[in-house]
C-alpha positions as CSV (number, residue, x, y, z in Angstrom):
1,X,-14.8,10.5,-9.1
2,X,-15.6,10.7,-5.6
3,X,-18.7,12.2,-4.1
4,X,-19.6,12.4,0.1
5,X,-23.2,13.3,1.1
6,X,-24.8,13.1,4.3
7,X,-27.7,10.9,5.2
8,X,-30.7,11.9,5.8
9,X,-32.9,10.1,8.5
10,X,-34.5,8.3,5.7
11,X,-31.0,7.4,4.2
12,X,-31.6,3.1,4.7
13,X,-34.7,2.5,3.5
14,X,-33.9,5.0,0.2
15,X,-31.1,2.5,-0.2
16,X,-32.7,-0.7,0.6
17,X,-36.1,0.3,-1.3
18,X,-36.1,3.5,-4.0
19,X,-32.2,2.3,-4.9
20,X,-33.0,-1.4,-5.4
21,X,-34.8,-0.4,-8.6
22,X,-31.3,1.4,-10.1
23,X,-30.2,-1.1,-12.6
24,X,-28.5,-4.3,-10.6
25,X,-25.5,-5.9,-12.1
26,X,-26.5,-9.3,-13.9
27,X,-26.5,-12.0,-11.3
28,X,-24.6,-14.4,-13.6
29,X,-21.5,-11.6,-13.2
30,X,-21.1,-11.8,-9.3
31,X,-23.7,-11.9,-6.6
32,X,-21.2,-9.1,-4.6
33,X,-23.1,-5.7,-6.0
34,X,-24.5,-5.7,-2.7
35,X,-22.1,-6.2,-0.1
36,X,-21.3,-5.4,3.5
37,X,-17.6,-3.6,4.1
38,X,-15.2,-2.2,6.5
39,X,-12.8,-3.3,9.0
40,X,-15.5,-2.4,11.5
41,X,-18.3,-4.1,10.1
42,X,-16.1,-6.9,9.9
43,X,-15.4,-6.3,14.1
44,X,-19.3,-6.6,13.9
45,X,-20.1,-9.7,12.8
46,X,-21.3,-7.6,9.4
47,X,-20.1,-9.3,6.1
48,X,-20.9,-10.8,2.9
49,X,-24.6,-10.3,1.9
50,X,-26.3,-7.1,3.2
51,X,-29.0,-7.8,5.9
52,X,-31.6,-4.5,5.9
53,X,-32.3,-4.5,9.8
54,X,-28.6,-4.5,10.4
55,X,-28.0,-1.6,8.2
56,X,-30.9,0.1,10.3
57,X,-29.1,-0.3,13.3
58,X,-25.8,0.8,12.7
59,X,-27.6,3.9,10.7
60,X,-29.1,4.6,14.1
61,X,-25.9,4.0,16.0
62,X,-26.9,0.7,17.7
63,X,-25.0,-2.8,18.0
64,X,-26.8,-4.7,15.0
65,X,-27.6,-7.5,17.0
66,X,-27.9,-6.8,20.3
67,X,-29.7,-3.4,19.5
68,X,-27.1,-1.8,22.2
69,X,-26.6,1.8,21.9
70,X,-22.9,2.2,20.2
71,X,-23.1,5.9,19.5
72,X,-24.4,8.9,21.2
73,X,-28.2,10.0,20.4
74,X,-26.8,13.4,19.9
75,X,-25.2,12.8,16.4
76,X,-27.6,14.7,14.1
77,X,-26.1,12.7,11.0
78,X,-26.8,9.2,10.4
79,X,-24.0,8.5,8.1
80,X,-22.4,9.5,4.7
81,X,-23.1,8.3,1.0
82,X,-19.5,7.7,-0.3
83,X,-20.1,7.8,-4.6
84,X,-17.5,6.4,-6.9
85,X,-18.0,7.3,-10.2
86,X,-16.4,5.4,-13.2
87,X,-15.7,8.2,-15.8
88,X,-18.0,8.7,-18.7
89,X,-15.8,6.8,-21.0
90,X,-15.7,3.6,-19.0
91,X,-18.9,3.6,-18.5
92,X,-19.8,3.9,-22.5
93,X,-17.1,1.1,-22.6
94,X,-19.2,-0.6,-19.9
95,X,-22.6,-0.1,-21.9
96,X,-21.0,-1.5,-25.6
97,X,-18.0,-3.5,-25.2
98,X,-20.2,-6.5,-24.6
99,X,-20.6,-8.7,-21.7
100,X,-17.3,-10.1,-21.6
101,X,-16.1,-6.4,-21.7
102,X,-18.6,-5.5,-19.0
103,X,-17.5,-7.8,-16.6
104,X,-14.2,-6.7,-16.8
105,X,-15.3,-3.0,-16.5
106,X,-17.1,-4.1,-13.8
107,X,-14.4,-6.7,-12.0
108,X,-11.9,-3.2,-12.5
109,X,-14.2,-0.6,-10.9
110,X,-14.7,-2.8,-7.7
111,X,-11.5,-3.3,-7.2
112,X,-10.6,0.2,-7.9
113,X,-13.5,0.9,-5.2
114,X,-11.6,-1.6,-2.8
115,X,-8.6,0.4,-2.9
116,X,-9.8,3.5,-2.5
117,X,-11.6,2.3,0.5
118,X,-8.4,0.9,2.2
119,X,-7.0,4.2,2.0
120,X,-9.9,6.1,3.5
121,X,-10.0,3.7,6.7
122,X,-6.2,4.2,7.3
123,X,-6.2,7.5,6.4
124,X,-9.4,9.9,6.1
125,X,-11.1,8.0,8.9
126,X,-10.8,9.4,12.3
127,X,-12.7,10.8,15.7
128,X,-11.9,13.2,17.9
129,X,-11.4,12.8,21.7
130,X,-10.6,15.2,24.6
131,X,-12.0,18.7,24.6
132,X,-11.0,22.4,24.2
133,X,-7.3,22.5,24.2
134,X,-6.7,18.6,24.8
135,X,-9.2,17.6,21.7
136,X,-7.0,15.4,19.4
137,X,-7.5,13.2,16.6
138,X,-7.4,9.9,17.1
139,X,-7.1,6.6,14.3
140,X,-10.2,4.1,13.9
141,X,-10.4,0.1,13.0
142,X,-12.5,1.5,9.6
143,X,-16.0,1.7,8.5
144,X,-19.2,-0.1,9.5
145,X,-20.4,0.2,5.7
146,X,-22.8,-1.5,2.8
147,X,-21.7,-1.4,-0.9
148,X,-24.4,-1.3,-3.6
149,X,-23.2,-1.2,-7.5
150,X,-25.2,0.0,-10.1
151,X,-24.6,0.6,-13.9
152,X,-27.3,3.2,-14.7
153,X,-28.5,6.5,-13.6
154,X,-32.6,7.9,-14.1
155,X,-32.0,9.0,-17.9
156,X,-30.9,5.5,-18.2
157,X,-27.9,6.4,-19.6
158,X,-25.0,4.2,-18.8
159,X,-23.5,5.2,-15.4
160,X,-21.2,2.5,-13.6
161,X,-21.1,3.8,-9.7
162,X,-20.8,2.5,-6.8
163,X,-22.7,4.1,-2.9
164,X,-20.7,3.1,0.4
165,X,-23.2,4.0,2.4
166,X,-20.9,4.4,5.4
167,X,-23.0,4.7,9.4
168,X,-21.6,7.9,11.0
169,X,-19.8,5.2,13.9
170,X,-16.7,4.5,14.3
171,X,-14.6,2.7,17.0
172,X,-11.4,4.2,18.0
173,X,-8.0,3.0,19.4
174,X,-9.6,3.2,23.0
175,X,-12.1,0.8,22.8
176,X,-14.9,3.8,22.4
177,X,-17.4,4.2,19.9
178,X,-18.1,7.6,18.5
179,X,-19.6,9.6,15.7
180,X,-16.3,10.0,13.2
181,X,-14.5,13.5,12.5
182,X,-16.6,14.2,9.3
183,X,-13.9,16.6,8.3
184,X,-11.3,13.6,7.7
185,X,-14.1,12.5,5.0
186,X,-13.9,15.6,3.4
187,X,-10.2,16.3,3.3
188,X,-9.5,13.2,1.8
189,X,-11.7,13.1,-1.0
190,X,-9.6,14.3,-3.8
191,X,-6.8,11.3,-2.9
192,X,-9.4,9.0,-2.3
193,X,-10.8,10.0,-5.7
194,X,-7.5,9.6,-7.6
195,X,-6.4,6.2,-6.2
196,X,-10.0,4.9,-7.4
197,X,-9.5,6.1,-11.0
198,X,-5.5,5.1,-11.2
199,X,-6.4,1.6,-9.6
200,X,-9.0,1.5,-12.2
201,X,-6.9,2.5,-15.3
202,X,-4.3,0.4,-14.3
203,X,-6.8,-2.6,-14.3
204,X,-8.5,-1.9,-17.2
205,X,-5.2,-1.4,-19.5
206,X,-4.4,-4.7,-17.9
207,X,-7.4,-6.8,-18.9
208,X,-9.0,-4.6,-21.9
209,X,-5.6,-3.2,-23.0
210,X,-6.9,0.2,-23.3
211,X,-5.3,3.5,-23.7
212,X,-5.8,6.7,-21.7
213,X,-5.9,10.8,-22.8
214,X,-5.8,13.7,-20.7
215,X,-9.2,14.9,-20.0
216,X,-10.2,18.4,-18.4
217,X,-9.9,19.3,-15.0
218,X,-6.8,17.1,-14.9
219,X,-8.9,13.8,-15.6
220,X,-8.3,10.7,-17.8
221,X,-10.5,9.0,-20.6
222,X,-10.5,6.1,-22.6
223,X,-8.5,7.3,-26.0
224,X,-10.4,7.2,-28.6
225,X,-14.1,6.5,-27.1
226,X,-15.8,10.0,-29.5
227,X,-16.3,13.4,-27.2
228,X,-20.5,12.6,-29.3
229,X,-20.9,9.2,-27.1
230,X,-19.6,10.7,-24.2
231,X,-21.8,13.5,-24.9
232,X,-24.9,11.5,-25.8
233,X,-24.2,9.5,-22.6
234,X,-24.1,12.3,-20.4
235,X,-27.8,13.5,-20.4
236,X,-27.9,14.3,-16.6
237,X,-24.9,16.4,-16.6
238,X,-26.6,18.7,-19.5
239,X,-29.8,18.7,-17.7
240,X,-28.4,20.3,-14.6
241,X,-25.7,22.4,-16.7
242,X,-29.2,23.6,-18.4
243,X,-31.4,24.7,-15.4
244,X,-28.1,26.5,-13.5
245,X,-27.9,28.5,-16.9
246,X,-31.7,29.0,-17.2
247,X,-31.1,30.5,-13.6
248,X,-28.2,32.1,-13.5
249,X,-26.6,30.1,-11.2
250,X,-23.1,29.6,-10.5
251,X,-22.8,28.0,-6.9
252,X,-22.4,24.6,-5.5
253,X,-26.0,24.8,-3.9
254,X,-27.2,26.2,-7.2
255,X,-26.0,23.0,-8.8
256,X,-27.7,21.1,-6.3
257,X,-30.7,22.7,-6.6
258,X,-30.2,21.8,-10.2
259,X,-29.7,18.3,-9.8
260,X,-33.0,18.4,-7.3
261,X,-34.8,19.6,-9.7
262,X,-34.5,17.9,-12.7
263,X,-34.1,14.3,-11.6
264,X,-36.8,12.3,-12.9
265,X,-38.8,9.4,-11.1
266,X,-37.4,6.0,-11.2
267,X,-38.8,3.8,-13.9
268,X,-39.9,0.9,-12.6
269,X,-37.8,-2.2,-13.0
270,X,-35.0,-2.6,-15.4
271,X,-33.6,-5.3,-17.6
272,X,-29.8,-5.2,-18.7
273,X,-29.8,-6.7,-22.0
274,X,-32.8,-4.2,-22.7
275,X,-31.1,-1.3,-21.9
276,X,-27.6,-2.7,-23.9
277,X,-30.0,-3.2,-27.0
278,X,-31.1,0.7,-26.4
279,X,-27.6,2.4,-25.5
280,X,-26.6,0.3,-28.8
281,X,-29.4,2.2,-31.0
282,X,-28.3,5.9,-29.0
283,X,-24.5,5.0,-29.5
284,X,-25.2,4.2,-33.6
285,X,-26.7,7.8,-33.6
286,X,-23.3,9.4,-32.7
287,X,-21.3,7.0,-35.0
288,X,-19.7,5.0,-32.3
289,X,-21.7,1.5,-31.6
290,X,-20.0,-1.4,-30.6
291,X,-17.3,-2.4,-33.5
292,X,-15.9,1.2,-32.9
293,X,-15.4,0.7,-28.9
294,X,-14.3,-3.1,-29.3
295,X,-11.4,-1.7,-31.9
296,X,-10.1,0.0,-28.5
297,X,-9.2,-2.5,-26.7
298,X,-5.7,-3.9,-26.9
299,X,-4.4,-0.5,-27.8
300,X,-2.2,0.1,-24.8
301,X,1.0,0.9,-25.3
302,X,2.9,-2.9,-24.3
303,X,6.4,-2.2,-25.3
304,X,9.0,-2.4,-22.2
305,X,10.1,-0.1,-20.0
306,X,9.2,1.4,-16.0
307,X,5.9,2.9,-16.7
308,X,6.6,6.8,-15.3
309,X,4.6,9.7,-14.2
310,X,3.4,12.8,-15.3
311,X,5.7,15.2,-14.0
312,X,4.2,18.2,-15.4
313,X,0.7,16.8,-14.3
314,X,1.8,15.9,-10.5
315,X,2.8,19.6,-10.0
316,X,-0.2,20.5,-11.7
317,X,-2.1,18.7,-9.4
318,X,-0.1,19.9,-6.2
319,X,-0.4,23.5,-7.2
320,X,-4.1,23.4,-6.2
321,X,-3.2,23.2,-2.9
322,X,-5.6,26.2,-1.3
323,X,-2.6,27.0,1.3
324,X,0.3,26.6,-0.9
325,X,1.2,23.4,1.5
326,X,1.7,19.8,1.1
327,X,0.0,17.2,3.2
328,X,0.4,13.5,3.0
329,X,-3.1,13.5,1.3
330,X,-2.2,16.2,-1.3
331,X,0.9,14.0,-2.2
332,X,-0.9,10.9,-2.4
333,X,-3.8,12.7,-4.9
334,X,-1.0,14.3,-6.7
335,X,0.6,10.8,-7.3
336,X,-2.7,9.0,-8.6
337,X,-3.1,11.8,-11.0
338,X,0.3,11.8,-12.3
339,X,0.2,8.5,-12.9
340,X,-1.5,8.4,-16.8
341,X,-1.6,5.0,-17.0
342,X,-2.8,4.2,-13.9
343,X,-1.1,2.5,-10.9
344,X,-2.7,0.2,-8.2
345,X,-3.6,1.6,-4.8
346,X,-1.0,0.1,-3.1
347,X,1.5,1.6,-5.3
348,X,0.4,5.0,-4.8
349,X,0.1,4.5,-1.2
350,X,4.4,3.5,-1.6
351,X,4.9,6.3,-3.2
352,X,3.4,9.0,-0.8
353,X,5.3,7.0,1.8
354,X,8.3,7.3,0.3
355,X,8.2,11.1,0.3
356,X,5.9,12.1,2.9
357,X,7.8,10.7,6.2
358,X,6.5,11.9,9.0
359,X,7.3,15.2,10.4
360,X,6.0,15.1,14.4
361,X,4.7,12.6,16.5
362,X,0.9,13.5,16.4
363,X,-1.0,10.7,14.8
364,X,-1.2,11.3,11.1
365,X,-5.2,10.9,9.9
366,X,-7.8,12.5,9.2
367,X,-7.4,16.2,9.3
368,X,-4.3,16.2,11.6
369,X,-1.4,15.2,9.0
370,X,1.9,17.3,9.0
371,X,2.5,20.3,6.6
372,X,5.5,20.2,4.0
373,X,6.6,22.4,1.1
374,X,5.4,22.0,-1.9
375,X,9.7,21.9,-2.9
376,X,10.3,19.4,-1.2
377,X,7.8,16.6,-2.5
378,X,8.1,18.1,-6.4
379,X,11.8,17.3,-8.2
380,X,13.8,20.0,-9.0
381,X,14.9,20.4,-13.0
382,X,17.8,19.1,-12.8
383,X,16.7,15.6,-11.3
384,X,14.6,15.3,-14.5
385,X,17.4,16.2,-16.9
386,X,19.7,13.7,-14.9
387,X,17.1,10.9,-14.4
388,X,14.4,11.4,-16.3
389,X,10.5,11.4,-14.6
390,X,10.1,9.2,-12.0
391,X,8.8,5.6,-11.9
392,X,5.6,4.6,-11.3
393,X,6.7,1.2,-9.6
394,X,7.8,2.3,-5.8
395,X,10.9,-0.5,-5.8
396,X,12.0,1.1,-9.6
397,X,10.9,4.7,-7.7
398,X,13.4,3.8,-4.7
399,X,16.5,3.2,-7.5
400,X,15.5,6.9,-8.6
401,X,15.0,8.2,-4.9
402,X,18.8,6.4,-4.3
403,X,20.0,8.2,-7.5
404,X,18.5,11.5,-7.0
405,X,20.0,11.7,-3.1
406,X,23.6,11.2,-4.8
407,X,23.1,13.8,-6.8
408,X,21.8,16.6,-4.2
409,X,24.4,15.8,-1.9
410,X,27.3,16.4,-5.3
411,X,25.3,19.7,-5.7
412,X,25.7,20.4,-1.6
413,X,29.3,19.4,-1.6
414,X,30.6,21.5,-4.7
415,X,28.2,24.6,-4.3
416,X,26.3,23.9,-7.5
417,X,23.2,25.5,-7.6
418,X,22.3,25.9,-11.6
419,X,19.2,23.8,-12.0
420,X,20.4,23.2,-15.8
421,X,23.7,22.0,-14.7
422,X,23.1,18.7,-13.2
423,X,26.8,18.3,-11.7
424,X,28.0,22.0,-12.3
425,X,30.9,21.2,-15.7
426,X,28.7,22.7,-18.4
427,X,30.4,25.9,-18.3
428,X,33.9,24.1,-18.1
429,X,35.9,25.0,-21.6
430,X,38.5,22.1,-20.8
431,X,36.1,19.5,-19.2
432,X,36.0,17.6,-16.0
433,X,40.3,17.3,-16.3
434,X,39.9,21.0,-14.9
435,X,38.5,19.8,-11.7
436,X,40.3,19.7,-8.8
437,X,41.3,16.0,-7.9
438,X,39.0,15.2,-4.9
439,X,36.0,17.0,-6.7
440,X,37.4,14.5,-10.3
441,X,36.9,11.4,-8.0
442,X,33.8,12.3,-6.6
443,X,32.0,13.4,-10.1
444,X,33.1,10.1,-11.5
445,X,31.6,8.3,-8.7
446,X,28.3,10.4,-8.8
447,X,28.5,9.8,-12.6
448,X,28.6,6.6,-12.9
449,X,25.9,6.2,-10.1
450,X,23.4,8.2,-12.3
451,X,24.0,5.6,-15.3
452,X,23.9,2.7,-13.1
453,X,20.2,3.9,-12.0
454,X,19.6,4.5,-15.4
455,X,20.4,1.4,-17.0
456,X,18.5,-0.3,-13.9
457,X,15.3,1.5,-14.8
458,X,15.5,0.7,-19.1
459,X,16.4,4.2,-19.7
460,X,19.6,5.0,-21.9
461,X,22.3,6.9,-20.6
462,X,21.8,10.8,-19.1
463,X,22.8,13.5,-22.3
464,X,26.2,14.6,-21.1
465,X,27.3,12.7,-19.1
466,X,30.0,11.6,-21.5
467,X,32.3,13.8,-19.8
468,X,32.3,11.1,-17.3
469,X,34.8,9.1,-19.5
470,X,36.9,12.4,-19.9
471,X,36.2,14.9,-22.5
């Protein structure tokens, strides 16, 4: 999960002093958990360890060197708190897999979190120039950003998350630094979001070999980690679910409010192997300590074939669409979620490109990306019947893309238009020898395209299509 917050004017120093108390990542694991990042930052000088007075500086808007004024005094936010989450099962994974298991979690999330991140600078990250009826949006070189990973939250229950605390500054194509079109940030969220947790399945089923179930809301888990750890684990989530229903409250400020309200002081410092000796004790409670998360692993499916996605899930995920419109970013979210088993960024990202191309020549970031139906991004029924879902892998996607164009343009030529008669011969009593000639050639050729894509992708051959070889 993703979360964006503004900073408040106090936003470095609650990062550099309140957050340094949040559980740190052992130091034997990697010495990265706190961590400059961005294209930008990199344009700055700004990378590997994090050095506080620079982070001041770009908060404010200034060169962190020189001290020169980069953005304009007038921004009234300093920058944004991007939060990715680990969902609750990983992190109970995190807390009693052991350390070898926790370093994976761990290795996983980042890069997960480095995806994610690649996406928003080349996609959600943009400023505005011009004014009135010229104002356009306009591409940047990335973020001017710190990292810091945790693996706790104040009930000290197990929460693996990572803040990119991101300075409201970006540079743009024109050699001018501005405050960045916060709306980008927002309308990007959910695709951000999904490439962090498919990168992050995909991972984990790599090196853990886990398994993943459906979870509400469209979301994934762990299979088999017990609904009582997650539970037990969650504390925070019931505290806040508590106080709105002890209020009445419904809203997204009311959940704030919540959240304000009953967050507890820090607790002074922490110790990891403490805390793994006490998340032990809660899991036993619940019946699920660490034998019964360690017989997880390794139970990902490893048998061959093209990993595929969720159909019914991708349209699922497209149909919240609040316009009934799909946007590059829409595609890309509904791609990530789709994907079950996960699938790295970069895949996801060859997917959308594969069937969002661009539309018009405005620049496609941030807010300003090109508007395409929903029909023309989801299959239609008879594509699945013919070929099955799609692929997850874009180069085994791009045999189904080149399969699923011969097929359309059959339907085109011959009129067909029955979405449960893939090449229009169901309904024929004496079989394809009814056709006329040129439409005979033509449905043997588009025939035996379908199986060659088929067989290509480890799938056996389409149900009827034995009229191919005359019936």
């Amino acid at each position: 999960m993703l979360g964006v917050h503004r900073l408040t004017p106090a936003g470095a120093d609650y990062y550099l002093n309140d957050m340094a108390r949040e559980l740190p990542l052992p130091a034997r694991w990697d010495d990265r958990a706190t961590r400059w990042t961005g294209g930008a930052a990199e344009g700055l000088g700004l990378r590997g360890a994090l050095d506080p007075k620079a982070l001041r500086a770009v908060l404010d808007g200034c060169h962190p060197t020189s001290g020169h004024r980069l953005r304009s005094d007038r921004a009234t936010v300093r920058g944004f708190d991007l939060t990715f989450s680990a969902p609750k099962s990983v992190s109970v994974v995190f807390a009693l897999g052991g350390d070898e298991v926790a370093r994976h979690v761990v290795s996983a999330h980042r890069e997960g979190v480095r995806g994610a991140l690649a996406y928003v600078e080349t996609h959600g990250l943009s400023a505005q120039r011009g004014s009135g009826e010229e104002r356009h949006v306009v591409p940047t070189t990335g973020l001017v950003a710190a990292s810091f990973t945790h693996g706790v939250n104040r009930n000290l229950d197990p929460h693996l998350h990572t803040h990119v605390v991101m300075a409201n500054m970006v540079h743009g194509p024109d050699g001018r630094w501005s405050a960045c079109d916060h709306r980008g940030l927002s309308a990007h969220r959910g695709a951000a979001s999904a490439i962090y947790e498919a990168h992050l399945r995909v991972e984990l089923t790599a090196r853990l070999g886990v398994a993943w179930a459906e979870a509400p809301r469209l979301g994934s888990e762990v299979a088999g980690v017990s609904p009582l750890a997650i539970g037990e684990f969650s504390s925070r989530s019931a505290d806040i679910r508590r106080h709105m229903s002890e209020w009445g409250s419904h809203s997204a400020r009311g959940a704030h409010i919540a959240w304000a309200a009953t967050r507890p002081a820090k607790q002074g410092e922490l110790d990891f192997g403490e805390l793994s000796s006490r998340w032990e004790q809660r899991a036993r409670v619940v019946g699920s300590g660490r034998a019964e998360i360690v017989a997880l692993l390794g139970r990902a499916d490893q048998r061959g074939g093209a990993p595929t996605l969720d159909e019914h899930r991708f349209g699922a995920a497209l149909s919240l669409s609040p316009d009934g419109a799909a946007r590059r970013r829409d595609v890309a979210a509904a791609f990530g979620t789709a994907a079950l088993g996960g699938a790295h960024a970069r895949s996801v990202e060859g997917l959308t490109e594969l069937w969002t191309p661009k539309l018009s020549e405005r620049a496609q970031v941030g807010v300003a990306e090109d508007t395409r139906t929903l029909r023309s991004v989801v299959p239609g029924g008879h594509l699945l019947r013919a070929l099955g879902p799609r692929p997850v892998d874009p180069a085994d996607h791009g045999v189904w893309r080149d399969a699923a164009r011969a097929i359309d343009d059959y339907r085109a030529r011959w009129d067909v238009s029955r979405a449960s008669d893939v090449l229009g011969t169901d309904g024929l009593a004496s079989g394809i020898s009814s056709l006329p000639t040129a439409r005979l050639v033509d449905h043997l050729q588009t025939t035996r395209h379908i199986d060659a894509a088929r067989q290509r992708l480890g799938w056996r051959p389409a149900p009827g299509h034995e009229m191919a070889r005359g019936r």
